[in-house]
N, C-alpha and C positions, 0 to 999 in steps of 0.2 A: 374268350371263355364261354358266354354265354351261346354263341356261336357252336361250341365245342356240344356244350350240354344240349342244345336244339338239337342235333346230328345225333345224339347218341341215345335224347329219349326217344324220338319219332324215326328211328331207321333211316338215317339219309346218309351214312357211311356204306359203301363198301364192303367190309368189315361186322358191319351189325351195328348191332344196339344195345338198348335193356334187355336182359335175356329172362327168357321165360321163369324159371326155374327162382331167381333173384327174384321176379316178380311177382310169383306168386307165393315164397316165405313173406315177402315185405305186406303184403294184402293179407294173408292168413293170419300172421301177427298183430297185426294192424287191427282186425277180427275181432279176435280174440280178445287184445288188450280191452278195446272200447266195452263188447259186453262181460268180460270178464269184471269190468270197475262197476257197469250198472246195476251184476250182479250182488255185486258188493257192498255198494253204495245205491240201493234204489231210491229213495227221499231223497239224497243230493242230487241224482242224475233229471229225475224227475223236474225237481223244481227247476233246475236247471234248463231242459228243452221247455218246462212250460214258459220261462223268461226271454230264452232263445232269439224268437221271431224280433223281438223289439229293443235290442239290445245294442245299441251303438257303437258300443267299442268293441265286441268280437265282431258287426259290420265292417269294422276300419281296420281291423288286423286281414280279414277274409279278403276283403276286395281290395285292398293293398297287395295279398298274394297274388289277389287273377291278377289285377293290372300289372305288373313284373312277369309275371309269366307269360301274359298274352301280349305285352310289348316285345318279350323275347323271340314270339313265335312270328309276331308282323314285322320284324326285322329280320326275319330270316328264312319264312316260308316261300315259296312257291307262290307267284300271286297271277301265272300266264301274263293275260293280255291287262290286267291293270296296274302291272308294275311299275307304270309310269306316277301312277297315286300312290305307292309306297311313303313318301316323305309327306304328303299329306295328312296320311292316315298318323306317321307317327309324329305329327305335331297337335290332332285335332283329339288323341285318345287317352294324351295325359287332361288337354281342358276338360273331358268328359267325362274325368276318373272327379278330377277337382267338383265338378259343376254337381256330378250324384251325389258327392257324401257331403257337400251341402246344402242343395234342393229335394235327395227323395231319401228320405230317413224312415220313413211308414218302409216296414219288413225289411229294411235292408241288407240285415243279416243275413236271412232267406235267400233273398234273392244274391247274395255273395256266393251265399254256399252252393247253389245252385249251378255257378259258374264254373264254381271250383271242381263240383263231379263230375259235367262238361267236362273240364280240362281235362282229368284225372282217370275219367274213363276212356280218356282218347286213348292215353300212352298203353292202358292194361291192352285196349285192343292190339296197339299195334308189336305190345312183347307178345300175345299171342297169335297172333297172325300167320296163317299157313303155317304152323307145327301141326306136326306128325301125330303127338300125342293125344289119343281121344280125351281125357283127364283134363286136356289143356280147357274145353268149353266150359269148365267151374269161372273162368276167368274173365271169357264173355258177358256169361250171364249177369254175375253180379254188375260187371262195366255199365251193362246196358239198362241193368237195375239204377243202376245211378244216374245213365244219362237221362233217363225216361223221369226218374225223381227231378233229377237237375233240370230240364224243360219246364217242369210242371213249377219249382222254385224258383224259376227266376219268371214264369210271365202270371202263375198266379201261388204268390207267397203264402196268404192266407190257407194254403190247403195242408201248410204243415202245422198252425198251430190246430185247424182241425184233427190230423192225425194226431197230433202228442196229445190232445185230447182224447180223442176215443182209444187210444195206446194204454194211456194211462189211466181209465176209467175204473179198470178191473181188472185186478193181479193177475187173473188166466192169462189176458192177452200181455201184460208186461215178462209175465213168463214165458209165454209164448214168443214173443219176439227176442228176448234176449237168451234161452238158450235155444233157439233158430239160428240168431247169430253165429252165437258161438259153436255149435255145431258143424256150421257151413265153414266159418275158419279151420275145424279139426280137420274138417276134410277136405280142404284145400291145402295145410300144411303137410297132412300124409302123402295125399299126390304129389307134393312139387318135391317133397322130399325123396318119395319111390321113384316117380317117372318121367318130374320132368327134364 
């Protein structure tokens, strides 16, 4: 099964994959919903990212999903000439999942999430990958938006509770980012929905 699901997010059928199209309502909605609720709710959302970085139990839910997911991906990717370390690797990355979330708990959260837009911006590249569609690079961008957020979140976490800080300093900029957002969701839902 999981097998199934590695082949079908990352293109290794035949056949295809995630398709564009699916992947870009699920990201538009996805958009949307998040600043659509900040909208709504700015004092919960607020307090909320300002809590965020040091937060231990959405730590343990985040990094519970990478390691499932990137267990799924080392047992099933392409590893060339190191294929021989495959069974290593998946015996040494459950002790490493165990060993973080009880030795490095300073931003852990962070640094989860950070894994997680890694992971997440992998798949949006590879549903967009080599389509036709010019529309399709809304899909890029933000991916890369995330991986470049996700690098900077997992090796230096601190720079996100600086951002919710200066984010949150002055209602321009909290409005300014959340109907940004959600902006860029409208117009990634109109695309996938006209062209992709």
């Amino acid at each position: 099964m999981l097998q199934d699901l590695y082949q079908y997010l990352y293109h290794q059928n035949e056949t295809g994959g995630i398709p564009l199209k699916g992947t870009g309502i699920t990201v538009a909605l996805a958009l949307i919903a998040c600043h659509a609720y900040a909208l709504l709710n700015g004092g919960k959302t607020q307090a909320f990212l300002k809590t965020f970085p040091r937060n231990y139990p959405w730590a343990v839910i985040l990094l519970t999903i990478d390691f499932i997911w990137g267990m799924m991906c080392l047992a099933n990717m392409d590893m060339g000439e190191f294929h021989t370390m495959r069974p290593w690797f998946l015996y040494l990355v459950p002790v490493g999942f165990v060993l973080v979330l009880v030795f490095v708990k300073e931003f852990l959260a962070v640094r989860a999430l950070g894994a997680l837009l890694l992971l997440v911006g992998g798949i949006v590249l590879e549903a967009a990958f080599l389509k036709p569609q010019t529309s399709r690079l809304l899909l890029p961008i933000i991916a890369y938006a995330w991986i470049i957020a996700g690098l900077y979140f997992v090796g230096m976490p601190f720079l996100m509770r600086d951002a919710v800080t200066w984010v949150t300093a002055k209602p321009q900029r909290w409005n300014l980012a959340v109907f940004g957002g959600l902006a860029y969701g409208a117009l990634m839902l109109v695309a996938a929905l006209l062209w992709y």
